[in-house]
C-alpha positions, -999 to +999 in steps of 0.1 A: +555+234+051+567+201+033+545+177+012+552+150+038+538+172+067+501+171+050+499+137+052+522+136+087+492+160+099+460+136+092+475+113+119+478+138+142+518+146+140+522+178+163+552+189+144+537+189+107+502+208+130+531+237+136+544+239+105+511+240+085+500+265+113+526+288+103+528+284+065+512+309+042+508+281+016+482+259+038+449+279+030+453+276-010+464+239-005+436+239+016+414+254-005+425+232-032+421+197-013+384+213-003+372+207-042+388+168-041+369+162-012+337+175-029+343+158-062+351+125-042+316+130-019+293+142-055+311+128-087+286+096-083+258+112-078+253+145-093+262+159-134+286+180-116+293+205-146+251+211-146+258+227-113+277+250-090+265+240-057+287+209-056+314+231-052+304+265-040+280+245-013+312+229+005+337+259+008+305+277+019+296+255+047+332+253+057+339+286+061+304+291+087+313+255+101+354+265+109+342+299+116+322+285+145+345+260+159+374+288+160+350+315+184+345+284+204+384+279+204+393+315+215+365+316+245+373+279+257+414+280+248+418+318+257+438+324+236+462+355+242+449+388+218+473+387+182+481+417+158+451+403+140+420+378+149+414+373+113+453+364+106+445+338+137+415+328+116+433+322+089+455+302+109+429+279+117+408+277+089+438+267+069+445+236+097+407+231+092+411+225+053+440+209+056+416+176+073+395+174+040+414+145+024+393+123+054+362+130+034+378+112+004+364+087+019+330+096+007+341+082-026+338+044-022+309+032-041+287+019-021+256+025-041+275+001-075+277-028-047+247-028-023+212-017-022+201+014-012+197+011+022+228-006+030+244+015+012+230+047+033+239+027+067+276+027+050+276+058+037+263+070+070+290+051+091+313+067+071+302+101+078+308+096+114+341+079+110+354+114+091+339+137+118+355+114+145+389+118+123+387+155+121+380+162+156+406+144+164+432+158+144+417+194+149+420+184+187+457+170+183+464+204+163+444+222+189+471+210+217+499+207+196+500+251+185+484+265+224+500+235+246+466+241+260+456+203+281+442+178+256+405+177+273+406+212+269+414+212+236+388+184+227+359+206+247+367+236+225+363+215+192+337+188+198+313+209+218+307+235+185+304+207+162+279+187+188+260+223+184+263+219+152+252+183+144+220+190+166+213+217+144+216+200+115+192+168+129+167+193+141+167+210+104+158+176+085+117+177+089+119+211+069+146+201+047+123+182+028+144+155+005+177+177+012+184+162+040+219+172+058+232+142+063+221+128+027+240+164+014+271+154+039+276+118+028+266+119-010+241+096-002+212+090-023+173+089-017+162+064-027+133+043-004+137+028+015+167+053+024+149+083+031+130+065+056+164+054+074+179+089+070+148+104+089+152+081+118+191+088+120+185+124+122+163+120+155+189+097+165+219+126+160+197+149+178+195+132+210+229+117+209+240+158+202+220+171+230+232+140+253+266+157+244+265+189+247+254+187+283+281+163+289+305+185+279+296+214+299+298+196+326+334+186+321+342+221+314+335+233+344+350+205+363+384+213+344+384+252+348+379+247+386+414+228+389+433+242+362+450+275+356+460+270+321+468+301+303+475+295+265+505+298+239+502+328+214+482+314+186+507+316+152+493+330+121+510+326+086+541+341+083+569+325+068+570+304+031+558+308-004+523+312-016+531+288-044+555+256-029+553+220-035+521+210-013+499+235-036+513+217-070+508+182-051+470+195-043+465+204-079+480+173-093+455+156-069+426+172-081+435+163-115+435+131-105+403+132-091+388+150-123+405+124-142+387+093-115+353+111-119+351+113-157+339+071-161+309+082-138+304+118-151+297+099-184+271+079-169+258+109-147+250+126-180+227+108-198+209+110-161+210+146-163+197+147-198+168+125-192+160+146-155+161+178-180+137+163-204+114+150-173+117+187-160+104+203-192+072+176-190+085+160-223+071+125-210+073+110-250+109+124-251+122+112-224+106+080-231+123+076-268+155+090-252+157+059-230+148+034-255+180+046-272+205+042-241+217+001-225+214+001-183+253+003-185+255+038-198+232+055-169+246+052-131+239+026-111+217+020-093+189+033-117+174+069-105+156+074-139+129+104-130+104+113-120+108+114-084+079+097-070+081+116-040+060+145-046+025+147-065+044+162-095+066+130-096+036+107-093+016+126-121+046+123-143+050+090-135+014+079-149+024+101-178+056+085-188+040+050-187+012+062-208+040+073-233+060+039-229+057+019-255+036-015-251+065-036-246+092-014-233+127-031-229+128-048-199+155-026-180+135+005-188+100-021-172+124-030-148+129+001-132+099+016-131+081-012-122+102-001-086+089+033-091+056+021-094+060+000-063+072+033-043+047+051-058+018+029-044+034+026-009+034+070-008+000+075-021-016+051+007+001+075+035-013+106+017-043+127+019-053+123-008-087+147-032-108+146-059-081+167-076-054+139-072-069+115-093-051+116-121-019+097-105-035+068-093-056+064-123-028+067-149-008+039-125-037+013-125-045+018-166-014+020-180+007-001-152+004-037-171+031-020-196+053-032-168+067-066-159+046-088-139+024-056-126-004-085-112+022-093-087+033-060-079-002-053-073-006-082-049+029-078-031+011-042-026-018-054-012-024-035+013-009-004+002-033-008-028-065-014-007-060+015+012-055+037-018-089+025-033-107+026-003-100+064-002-105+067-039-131+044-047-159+056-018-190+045-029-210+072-014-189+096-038-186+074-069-221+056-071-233+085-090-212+073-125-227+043-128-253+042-148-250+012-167-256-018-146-239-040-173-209-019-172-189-042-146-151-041-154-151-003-150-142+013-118-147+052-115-126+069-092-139+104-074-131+127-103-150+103-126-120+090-142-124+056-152-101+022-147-105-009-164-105-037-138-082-062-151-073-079-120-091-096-093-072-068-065-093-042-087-129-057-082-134-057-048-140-020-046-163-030-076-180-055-054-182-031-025-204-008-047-226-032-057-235-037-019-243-005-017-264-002-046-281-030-034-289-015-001-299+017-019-331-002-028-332-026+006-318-009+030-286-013+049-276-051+061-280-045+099-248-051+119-246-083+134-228-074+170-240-078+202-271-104+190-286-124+217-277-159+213-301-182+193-318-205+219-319-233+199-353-251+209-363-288+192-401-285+183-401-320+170-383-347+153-388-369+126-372-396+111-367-404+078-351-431+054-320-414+049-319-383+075-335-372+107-355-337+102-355-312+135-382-286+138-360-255+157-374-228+167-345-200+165-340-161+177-330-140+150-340-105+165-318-079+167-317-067+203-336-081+233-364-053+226-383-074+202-394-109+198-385-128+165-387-167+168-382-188+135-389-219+128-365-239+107-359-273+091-329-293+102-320-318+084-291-344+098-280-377+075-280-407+093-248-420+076-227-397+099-246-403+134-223-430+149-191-405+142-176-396+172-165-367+175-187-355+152-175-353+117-180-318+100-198-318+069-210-295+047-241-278+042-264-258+022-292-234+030-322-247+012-344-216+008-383-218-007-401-203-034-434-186-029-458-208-012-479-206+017-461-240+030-428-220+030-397-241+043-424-273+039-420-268+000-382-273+000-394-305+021-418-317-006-445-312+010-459-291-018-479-304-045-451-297-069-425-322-066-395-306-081-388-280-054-378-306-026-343-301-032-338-297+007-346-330+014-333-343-016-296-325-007-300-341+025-303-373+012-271-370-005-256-365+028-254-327+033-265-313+063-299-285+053-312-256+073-345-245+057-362-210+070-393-194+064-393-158+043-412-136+063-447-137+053-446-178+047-449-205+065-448-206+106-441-166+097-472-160+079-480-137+101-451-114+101-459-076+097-435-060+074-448-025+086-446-030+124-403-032+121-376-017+112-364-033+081-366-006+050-378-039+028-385-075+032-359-083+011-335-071+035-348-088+065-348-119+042-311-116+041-308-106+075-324-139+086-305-163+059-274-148+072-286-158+103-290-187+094-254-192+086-244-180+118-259-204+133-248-233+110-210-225+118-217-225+154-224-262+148-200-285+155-209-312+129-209-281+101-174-276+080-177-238+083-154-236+051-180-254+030-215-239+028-235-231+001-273-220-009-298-229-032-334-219-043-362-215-065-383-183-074-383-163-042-356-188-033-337-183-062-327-147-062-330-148-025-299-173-026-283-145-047-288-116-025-275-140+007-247-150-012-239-115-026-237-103+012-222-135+028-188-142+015-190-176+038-213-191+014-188-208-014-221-216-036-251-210-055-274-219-070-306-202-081-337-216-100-358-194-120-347-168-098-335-136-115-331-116-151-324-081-154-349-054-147-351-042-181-366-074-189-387-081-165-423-080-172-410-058-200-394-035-177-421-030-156-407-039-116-439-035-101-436-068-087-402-065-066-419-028-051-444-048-028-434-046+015-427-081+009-400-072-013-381-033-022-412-006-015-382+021-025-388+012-058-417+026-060-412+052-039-377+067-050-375+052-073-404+054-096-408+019-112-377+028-136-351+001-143-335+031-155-331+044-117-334+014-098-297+016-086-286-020-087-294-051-108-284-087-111-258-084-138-244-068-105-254-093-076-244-123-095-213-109-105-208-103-068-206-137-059-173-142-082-149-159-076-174-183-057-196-208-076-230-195-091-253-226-111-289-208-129-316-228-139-330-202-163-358-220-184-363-211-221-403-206-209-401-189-180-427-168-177-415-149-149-376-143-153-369-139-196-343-163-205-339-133-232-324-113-201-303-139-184-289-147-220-281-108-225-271-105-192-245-144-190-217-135-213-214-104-193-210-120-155-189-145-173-162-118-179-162-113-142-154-150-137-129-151-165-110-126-142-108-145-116-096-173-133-127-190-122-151-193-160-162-229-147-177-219-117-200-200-134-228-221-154-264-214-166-286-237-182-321-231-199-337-261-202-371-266-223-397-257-194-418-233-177-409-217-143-397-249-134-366-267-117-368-301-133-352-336-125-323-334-147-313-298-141-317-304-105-293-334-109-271-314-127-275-285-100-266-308-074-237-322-087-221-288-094-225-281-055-206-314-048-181-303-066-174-267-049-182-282-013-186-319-014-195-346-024-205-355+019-203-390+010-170-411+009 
């Protein structure tokens, strides 16, 4: 065998096939050009003298893999009995060896040039490029040493390593991250990779299968015609052990040892960091990289932990914890991506009260990283998902036992995340719902309602509006009869618009009278809760109702329904009300708001709280915390006009009541929320709403939105007077007017 005919031989020259065939040197050339074709498909991508596998895993693989392909050869070739089948298997796994230069191919760096799932699909191509190349020179050497027929030939090689490829595929859902062809490519892991790698495997499978059936076929087609008998198959017998292709082979693994050392240098600082990460040593590793530049680690950057497995994801939380505040920004960088896979995983995961620990470390000690807020809202949905599992208010309500305690969120193990970022309240939000229907009841479901038969019970017209009377069905199903009657109020300005112009409008709910809705009309003898008219005057369109129990409902039974409190039907019907405002065709559906005093007041907030449409608020001596009402004494809200269930679970105790308006008004962020909280009130302590303000404000101060919330406290009783209500007024303008060009 000459040095030329190794080279001759990986383009398929017949001759150089014969002469390899019957060398003795060929399987230690062989052997040799076996460990260049593993350095070339490992040296960027593994700390190759931390392991054996790189090496021992290839010659391994071959031997089964050439081992395979040669019984196929003898059944399909049959080939004529020699002195020895193992000299004959020698033969052959020496021509089989002899093809591993292709896989030096497996040495382009992809990884240093693209990202990481174009540089699979490369790496990937290239793998089928050298498995094409060998079975074609195998086949060429096949026909070249039996002068068996070329399809013959091609059968008995490509129909083992079909079997084999298909066995491979069908291995990669155990195989966990090993996957075969990742381990036959050198290619990495990294996501979105994995996910590509996954798909290819079902994709080999099928195309495997396609082919193996196809070639039986063929076989038995071609034995049918032909009467082929084969040549003796050679084995070694002529040449030194030692010649001039072995020293070539050495000298070119030099070389490649020589090619690999740049990126071995690289590949160990890796390895030391993934040792330090293996022994838990989260503060090491975390100093050790501080020391290093990007340049002296591979690229791209596989820093651990592997995110891919809960162990990965708890040391992940850990290592940020240990990261400094202001880590260097390749080191924030980088695992500002692993955060980003992380977040994507845990969202298709199961996920228990015992893997907490992950998601909690991510969301406290993730604003180490750079520009975590948008990471958190490019991750949206990944991230809403992951709370809604781990955030399940049925499981967590039982932590919260401060009411004031907003910008904490306590996951199912108890653990506790500071909310710094609006993505992080709604669960919050969420909770505070059901807190609040703890004490009401649950909000009904509005599905399947009967429509509202709008019916005009009068008209009448005014300077600056026209007021309908409308009667209104807000029942639930059609088993029950609930009719309300409502004040419509239209401007005049906008009557000659056609079509009609949408405006905005405001649901103007009243305090406790017996004139209900007719208070907010002024019909009262306390002319500063008429803000319904008044708003319509100003050119807003006004829907007033009647709270069960008042007005043209005075006679509504709160124990002959369904409705665990009045409070809840309350909100049932004011959302009810805004159903049928957006049905309207003269209403801007993107610009409603609420306002009220008293009853009204922290009716407005609980309507708000549970109808997002509603953009604004406004509530007149309406609310202060429980602690401070009465002197913490809520005997007043436990009436069956009102929350009976705090009487009766929960004993008249603020302490236990299990929501409270440092909650609802918080709930209403990042919408608009204006109090009228007078420093008399004699009802709602402005002591309370004070305690309670700077608290809420924090909420709003998340969201970016501090000027949306405002409280006065004017020098009055339980009052809404002129120049508040002015004040009030001009606020809602500003969040959904002004109506008025």
């Amino acid at each position: 065998m000459r040095v030329q005919d190794c080279l001759l031989y990986l383009f398929g020259n017949a001759d150089a096939a014969r002469r390899i065939a019957h060398s003795q040197t060929a399987l230690l050339t062989g052997l040799l050009l076996v460990f260049t074709a593993a350095i070339a498909r490992r040296y960027d991508a593994l700390y190759l003298p931390a392991s054996w596998t790189w090496w021992a895993g290839p010659i391994i693989v071959s031997v089964l893999s050439s081992l395979l392909v040669f019984i196929f050869v003898r059944r399909i070739l049959r080939l004529r009995k020699a002195p020895s089948r193992l000299g004959q298997y020698a033969t052959f796994l020496g021509l089989f060896w002899m093809t591993a230069p292709c896989a030096w191919l497996y040495a382009l760096p992809f990884e240093a040039h693209l990202d990481s799932l174009a540089a699979a699909q490369a790496n990937l191509a290239l793998v089928a490029l050298v498995a094409v190349w060998r079975v074609a020179i195998l086949t060429r050497a096949m026909q070249a040493i039996t002068e068996a027929p070329f399809s013959l030939c091609l059968i008995a090689i490509l129909f083992p390593a079909a079997l084999e490829a298909a066995a491979l595929a069908l291995s990669a859902p155990v195989s966990n991250t090993t996957l075969p062809l990742a381990a036959m490519g050198g290619i990495r892991l990294i996501d979105p990779s994995e996910v590509f790698l996954h798909s290819a495997h079902v994709v080999v499978f099928y195309v495997s299968l396609i082919l193996l059936i196809g070639l039986r076929l063929c076989y038995v087609r071609i034995r049918r015609k032909s009467s082929f008998d084969s040549a003796p198959f050679p084995v070694p017998s002529h040449g030194p052990v030692f010649s001039s292709p072995f020293f070539v082979a050495l000298a070119a693994l030099g070389v490649w040892i020589g090619v690999s050392i740049p990126s071995q240098t690289r590949q160990r600082g890796l390895h030391h960091a993934e040792s330090l990460a293996d022994q838990s040593d989260w503060a090491g590793l975390s100093s050790y990289l501080q020391t290093l530049a990007p340049q002296q680690l591979p690229t791209p950057l596989q820093l651990p932990p592997d995110v891919y497995s809960w162990w990965g994801l708890n040391g992940l939380g850990k290592l940020l914890e240990a990261l400094p505040d202001s880590p260097p920004i390749w080191i924030g960088e980088t695992y500002r991506k692993h955060a980003s896979t992380a977040f994507q995983h845990l969202e298709t995961r199961s996920i228990s009260v015992h893997r907490m620990e992950p998601i909690a470390a991510l969301l406290t000690h993730g604003p180490k990283l750079p520009r975590f807020p948008q990471l958190l809202d490019d991750r949206a949905p990944e991230l809403q998902g992951i709370l809604s599992k781990v955030c399940d208010p049925a499981h967590t309500f039982q932590y919260y036992g401060d009411h004031s305690e907003l910008l904490n969120l306590y996951l199912l193990d108890g653990s506790t995340v500071p909310i710094r970022y609006p993505i992080l309240w709604e669960p919050r939000r969420k909770l505070i719902l059901y807190g609040m229907e703890q004490a009401m009841g649950s909000l009904p479901k509005r599905v399947g309602l009967p429509p509202f038969d709008p019916e005009i019970v009068e008209t009448l017209e005014l300077e600056r509006c026209r007021r309908l009377t409308l009667r209104l069905t807000f029942r639930l199903n059609f088993e029950n009869d609930d009719r309300n009657t409502v004040y419509l109020y239209l401007p005049r300005s906008h009557e000659t618009d056609s079509p009609p112009r949408r405006l905005p409008a405001v649901l103007a709910l009243h305090p406790t009278h017996p004139l209900g809705k007719g208070v907010v009309d002024g019909q009262s003898e306390e002319p500063n809760r008429a803000y319904g008219r008044e708003l319509a005057d100003r050119g807003y369109i006004v829907l007033a109702p009647d709270y069960p129990s008042f007005g043209d409902s005075k006679d509504y039974d709160f124990k002959a329904v369904s409705y665990v409190s009045g409070t809840m039907k309350g909100i049932f019907n004011h959302i009810r009300c805004v159903d049928y405002l957006v049905t309207r065709p003269d209403v801007d559906p993107a610009r409603l708001g609420v306002i009220g005093h008293s009853l009204g007041g922290h009716n407005a907030i609980f309507a708000a709280a549970f109808d997002e449409r509603l953009q604004v608020a406004v509530s007149s001596c309406g609310w202060t915390p429980f602690h401070y009402y009465y002197n913490g004494n809520p005997t007043g809200w436990s009436s069956d006009r009102y929350m009976p269930r705090i009487r009766d679970r929960f004993a008249l105790d603020p302490n236990q009541i299990p929501f409270d308006f440092y909650e609802c008004i918080a709930a209403l962020a990042p919408r608009a929320f204006f109090s009228n909280s007078p420093l008399h009130d004699d009802n709602f302590d402005v002591h309370g709403v004070r305690k309670a303000e700077p608290v809420i404000a924090k909420v709003y101060e998340l969201h970016h939105a501090r000027d949306r919330f405002q409280i006065r406290h004017p020098d009055a009783g339980h009052d809404f007077p002129p120049e508040v209500r002015e004040e009030a007024y001009r606020f809602i303008d500003s969040i959904i007017g002004p109506p008025v060009e």
